[in-house]
C-alpha positions as a printed Julia matrix, in Angstrom:
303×3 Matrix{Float64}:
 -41.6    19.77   -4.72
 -44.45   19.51   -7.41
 -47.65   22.24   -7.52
 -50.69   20.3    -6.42
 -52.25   21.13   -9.69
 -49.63   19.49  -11.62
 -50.4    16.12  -10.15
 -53.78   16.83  -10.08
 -53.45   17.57  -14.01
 -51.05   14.25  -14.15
 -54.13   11.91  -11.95
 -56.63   13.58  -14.83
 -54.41   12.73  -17.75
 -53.85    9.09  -16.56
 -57.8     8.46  -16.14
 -58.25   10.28  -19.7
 -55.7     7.86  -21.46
 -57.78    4.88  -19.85
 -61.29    6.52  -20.55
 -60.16    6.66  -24.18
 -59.02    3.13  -24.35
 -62.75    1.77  -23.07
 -63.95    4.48  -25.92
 -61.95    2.43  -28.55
 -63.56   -0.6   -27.53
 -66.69    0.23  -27.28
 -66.57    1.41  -30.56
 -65.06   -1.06  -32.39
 -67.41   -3.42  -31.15
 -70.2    -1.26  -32.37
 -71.87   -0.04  -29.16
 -72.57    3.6   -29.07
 -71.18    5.2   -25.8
 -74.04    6.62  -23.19
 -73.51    9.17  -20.68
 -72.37    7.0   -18.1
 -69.93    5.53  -20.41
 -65.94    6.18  -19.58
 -65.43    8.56  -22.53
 -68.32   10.71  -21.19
 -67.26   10.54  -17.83
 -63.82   11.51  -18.77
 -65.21   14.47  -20.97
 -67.54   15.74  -17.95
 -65.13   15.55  -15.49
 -62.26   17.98  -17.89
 -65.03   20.33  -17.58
 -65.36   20.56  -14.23
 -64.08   23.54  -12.52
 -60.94   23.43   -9.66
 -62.21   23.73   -6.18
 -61.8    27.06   -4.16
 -60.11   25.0    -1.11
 -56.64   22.69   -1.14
 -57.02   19.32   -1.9
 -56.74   17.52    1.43
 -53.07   16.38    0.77
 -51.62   20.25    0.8
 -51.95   20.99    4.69
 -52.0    24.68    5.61
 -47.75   25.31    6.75
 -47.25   24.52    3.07
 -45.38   21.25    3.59
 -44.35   18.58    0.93
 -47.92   17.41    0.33
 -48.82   13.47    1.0
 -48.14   11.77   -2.74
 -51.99   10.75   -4.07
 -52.77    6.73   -3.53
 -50.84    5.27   -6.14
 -48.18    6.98   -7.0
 -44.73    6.58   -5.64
 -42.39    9.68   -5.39
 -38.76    9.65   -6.22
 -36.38    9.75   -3.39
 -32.96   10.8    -2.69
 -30.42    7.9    -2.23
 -29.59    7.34    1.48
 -25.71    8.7     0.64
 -24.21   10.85   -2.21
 -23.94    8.95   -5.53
 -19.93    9.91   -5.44
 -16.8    11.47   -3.25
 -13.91   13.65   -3.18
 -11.32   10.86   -2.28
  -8.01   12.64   -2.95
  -6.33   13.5     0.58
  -9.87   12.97    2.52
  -8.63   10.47    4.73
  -5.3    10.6     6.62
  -3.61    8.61    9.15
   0.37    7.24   10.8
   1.92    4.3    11.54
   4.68    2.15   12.7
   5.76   -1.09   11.36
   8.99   -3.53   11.75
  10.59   -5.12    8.79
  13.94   -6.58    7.42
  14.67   -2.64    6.55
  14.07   -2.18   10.24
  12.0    -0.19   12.27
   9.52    1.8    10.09
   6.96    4.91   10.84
   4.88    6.26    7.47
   2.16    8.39    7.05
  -0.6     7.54    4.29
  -4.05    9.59    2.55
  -6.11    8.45    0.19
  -6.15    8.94   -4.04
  -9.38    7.46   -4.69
 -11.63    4.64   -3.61
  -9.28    2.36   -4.29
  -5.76    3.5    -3.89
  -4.03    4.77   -1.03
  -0.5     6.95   -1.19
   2.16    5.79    1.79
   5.7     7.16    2.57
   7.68    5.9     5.55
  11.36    6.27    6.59
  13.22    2.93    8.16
  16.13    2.91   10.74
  17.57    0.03   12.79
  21.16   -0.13   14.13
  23.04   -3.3    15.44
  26.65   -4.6    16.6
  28.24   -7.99   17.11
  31.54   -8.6    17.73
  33.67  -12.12   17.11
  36.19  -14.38   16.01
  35.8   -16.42   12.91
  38.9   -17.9    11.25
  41.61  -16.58   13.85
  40.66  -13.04   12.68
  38.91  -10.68   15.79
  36.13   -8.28   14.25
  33.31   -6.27   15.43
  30.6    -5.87   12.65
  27.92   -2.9    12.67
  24.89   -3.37   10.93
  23.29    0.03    9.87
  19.75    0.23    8.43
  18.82    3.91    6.92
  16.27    4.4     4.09
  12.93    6.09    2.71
   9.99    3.62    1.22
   6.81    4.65   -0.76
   3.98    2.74   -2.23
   1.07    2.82   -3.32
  -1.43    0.71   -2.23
  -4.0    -0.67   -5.03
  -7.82   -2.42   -3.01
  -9.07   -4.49   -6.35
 -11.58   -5.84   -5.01
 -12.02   -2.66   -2.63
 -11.26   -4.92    0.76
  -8.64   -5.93    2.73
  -6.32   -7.35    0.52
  -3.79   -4.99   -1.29
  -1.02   -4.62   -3.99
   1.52   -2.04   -3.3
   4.0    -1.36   -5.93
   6.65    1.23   -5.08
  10.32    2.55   -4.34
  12.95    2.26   -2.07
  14.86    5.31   -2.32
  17.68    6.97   -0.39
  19.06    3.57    0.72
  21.95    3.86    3.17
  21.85    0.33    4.77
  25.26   -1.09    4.97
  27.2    -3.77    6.8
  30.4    -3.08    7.86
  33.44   -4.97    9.35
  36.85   -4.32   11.35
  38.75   -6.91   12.51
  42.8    -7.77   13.3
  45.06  -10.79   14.31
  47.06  -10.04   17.02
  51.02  -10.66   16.19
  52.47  -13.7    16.2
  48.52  -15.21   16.3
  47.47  -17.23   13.44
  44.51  -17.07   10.91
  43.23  -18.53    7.62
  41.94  -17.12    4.33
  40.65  -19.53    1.45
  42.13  -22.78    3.67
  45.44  -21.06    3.71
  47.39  -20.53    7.5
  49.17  -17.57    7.98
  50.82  -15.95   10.86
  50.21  -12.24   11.8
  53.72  -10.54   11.65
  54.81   -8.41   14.6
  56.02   -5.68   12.22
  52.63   -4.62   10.72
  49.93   -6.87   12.43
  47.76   -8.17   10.17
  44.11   -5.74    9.92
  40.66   -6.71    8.0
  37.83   -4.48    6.63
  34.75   -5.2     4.87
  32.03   -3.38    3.63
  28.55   -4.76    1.92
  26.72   -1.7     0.76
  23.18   -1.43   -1.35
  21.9     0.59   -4.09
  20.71    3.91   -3.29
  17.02    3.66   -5.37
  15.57    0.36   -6.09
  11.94   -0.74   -6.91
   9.36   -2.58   -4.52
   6.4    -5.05   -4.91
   4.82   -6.48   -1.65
   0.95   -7.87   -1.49
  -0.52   -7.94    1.7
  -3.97   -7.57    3.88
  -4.71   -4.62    5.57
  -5.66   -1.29    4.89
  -3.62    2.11    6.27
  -6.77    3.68    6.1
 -10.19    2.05    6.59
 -12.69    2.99    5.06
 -15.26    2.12    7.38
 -16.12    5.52    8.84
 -16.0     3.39   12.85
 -13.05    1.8    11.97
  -9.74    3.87   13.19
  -6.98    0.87   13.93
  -5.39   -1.14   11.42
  -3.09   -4.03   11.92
  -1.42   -4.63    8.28
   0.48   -7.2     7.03
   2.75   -7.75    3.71
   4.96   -9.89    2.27
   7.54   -8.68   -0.85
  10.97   -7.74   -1.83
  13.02   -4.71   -3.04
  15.18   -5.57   -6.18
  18.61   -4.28   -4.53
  20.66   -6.01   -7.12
  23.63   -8.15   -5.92
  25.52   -5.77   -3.4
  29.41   -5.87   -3.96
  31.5    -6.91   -0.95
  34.79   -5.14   -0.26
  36.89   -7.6     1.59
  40.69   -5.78    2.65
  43.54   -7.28    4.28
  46.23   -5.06    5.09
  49.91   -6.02    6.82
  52.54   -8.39    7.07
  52.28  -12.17    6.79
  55.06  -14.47    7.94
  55.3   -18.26    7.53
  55.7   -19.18   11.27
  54.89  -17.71   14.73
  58.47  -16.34   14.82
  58.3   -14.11   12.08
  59.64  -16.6     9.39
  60.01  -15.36    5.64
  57.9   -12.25    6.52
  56.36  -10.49    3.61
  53.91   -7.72    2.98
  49.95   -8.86    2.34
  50.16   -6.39   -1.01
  53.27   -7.59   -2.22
  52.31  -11.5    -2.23
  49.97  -12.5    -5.04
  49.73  -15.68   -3.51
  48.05  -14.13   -0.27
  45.96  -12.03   -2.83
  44.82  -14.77   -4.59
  43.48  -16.22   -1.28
  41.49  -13.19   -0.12
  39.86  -12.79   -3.77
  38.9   -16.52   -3.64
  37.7   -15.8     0.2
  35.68  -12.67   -0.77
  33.98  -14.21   -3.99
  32.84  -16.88   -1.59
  31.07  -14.59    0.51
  29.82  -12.47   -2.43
  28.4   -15.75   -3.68
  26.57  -15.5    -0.42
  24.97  -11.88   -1.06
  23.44  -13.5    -4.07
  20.87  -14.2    -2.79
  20.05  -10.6    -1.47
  19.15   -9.26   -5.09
  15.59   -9.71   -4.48
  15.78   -8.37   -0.79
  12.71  -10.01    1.48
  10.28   -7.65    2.77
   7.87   -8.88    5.85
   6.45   -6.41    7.32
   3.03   -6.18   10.14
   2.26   -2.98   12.32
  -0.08   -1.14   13.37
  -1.41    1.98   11.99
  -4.38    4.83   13.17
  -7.19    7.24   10.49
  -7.71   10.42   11.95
């Protein structure tokens, strides 16, 4: 807040730096300034004294005075020029994905970037028959995620690079032929020997850490002080690499139903043969799964 004889000493410099401008031109053009002329005026009115009462723009409780007719007075912005952004804003969420059902928690770094962990769980069976061979499969989805979540143009959309990390997802398979009950492997018929009955297992398991990149639209955290409900939506992978497929046949083969020329899977390279040719087929499959497809949409709640 300024003293009112500052700006009264501010108003009296301003008309001075006119009064001496007329002054100039007056005399350059040779006229001879008179009293009422601006650089008298100017002079008379430095020598008059202050007046004993408050100019009429102080009022007596000693409140910001009025600013005098002309002059505008700086003012505050309506909100602070910056913010503390790291960990201000917090908030949950849930979300469902091919890494299964997901619930993360998220704050802030900055304007711009957001900080998200979430873990992901999802458990499934199926049970069948697929070349003569009885399994039941179990799918089993276990693993940790976290991003980061990068606003360029500080809206909706988002670029989240991050890391999938303790990755226990895993497909596995048990399975059997019954004796006497045929099956195939790489075209080839065999029978299931009553001896040792013929018994599969297979296993597809991931890497344990592997990076992420997903883009999406959506914000964990809005920034939009009203604003507590997100519904977010991305679309990525995770770079598993190509997950190896154990494929295990264990038993006794024979030629016919009746237990013809009987022989033990390990000992026959020719049956061997056949289930490496079989399992490279499905590992030509799980090619595909290197870059692992993440779509993901849930919703999500600031505090």
């Amino acid at each position: 807040m300024s003293h009112p004889i500052l700006r009264m000493c501010v108003a009296v410099s301003a008309l001075g730096a006119i009064s001496c401008s007329f002054a100039q031109l007056s005399s350059s053009s040779g006229a001879s300034p008179t009293a009422d002329s601006p650089a008298i005026a100017y002079s008379s009115s430095r020598a008059l004294p202050y007046p004993e009462a408050p100019p009429p723009n102080v009022d007596s409780a000693g409140a910001d005075p009025a600013p005098p007719s002309g002059l505008v007075r700086n003012q505050r912005p309506a909100y602070a020029a910056s913010r503390t952004w790291l960990f201000a804003e917090n908030g949950v969420g849930a979300f469902a994905s091919p890494l299964g059902i997901g619930v993360g928690v998220a704050t802030t770094l900055s304007s711009s970037l957001n900080v998200r962990a979430a873990g992901n769980f999802f458990g499934y069976s199926l049970s069948g028959i697929n070349s003569g061979v009885d399994y039941k499969g179990s799918l089993g989805f276990r693993s940790i995620q976290a991003s980061i979540d990068w606003f360029p143009w500080h809206k909706s959309f988002h670029v989240s690079p991050g890391v999938l990390f303790y990755n226990q997802n895993r497909v596995t398979v048990h399975g059997g032929v019954e004796a006497g009950q045929s099956f195939s492997v790489n075209g080839a018929t065999y029978y299931s020997g009553s001896a040792d009955p013929v018994t599969l297992y297979g296993n597809v398991a991931f890497r344990h850490i592997s990076p992420m990149l997903t883009a999406g639209w959506g914000n964990w955290l809005p920034r939009k002080r009203e604003r507590h409900f997100s519904f977010p939506i991305e679309l990525g992978f995770a770079y598993v690499g190509e997950p190896p497929l154990t494929l295990t046949f264990t038993g006794v083969v024979c030629d016919t139903p009746a237990d013809v020329n009987c022989r033990s899977i390990d000992s026959d390279p020719t049956v061997q043969q056949n289930i490496d040719a079989e399992r490279k087929k499905y590992q030509n499959d799980l090619h595909y799964l290197r870059f692992y497809p993440i779509l993901s949409t849930g919703v999500t709640y600031r505090f």
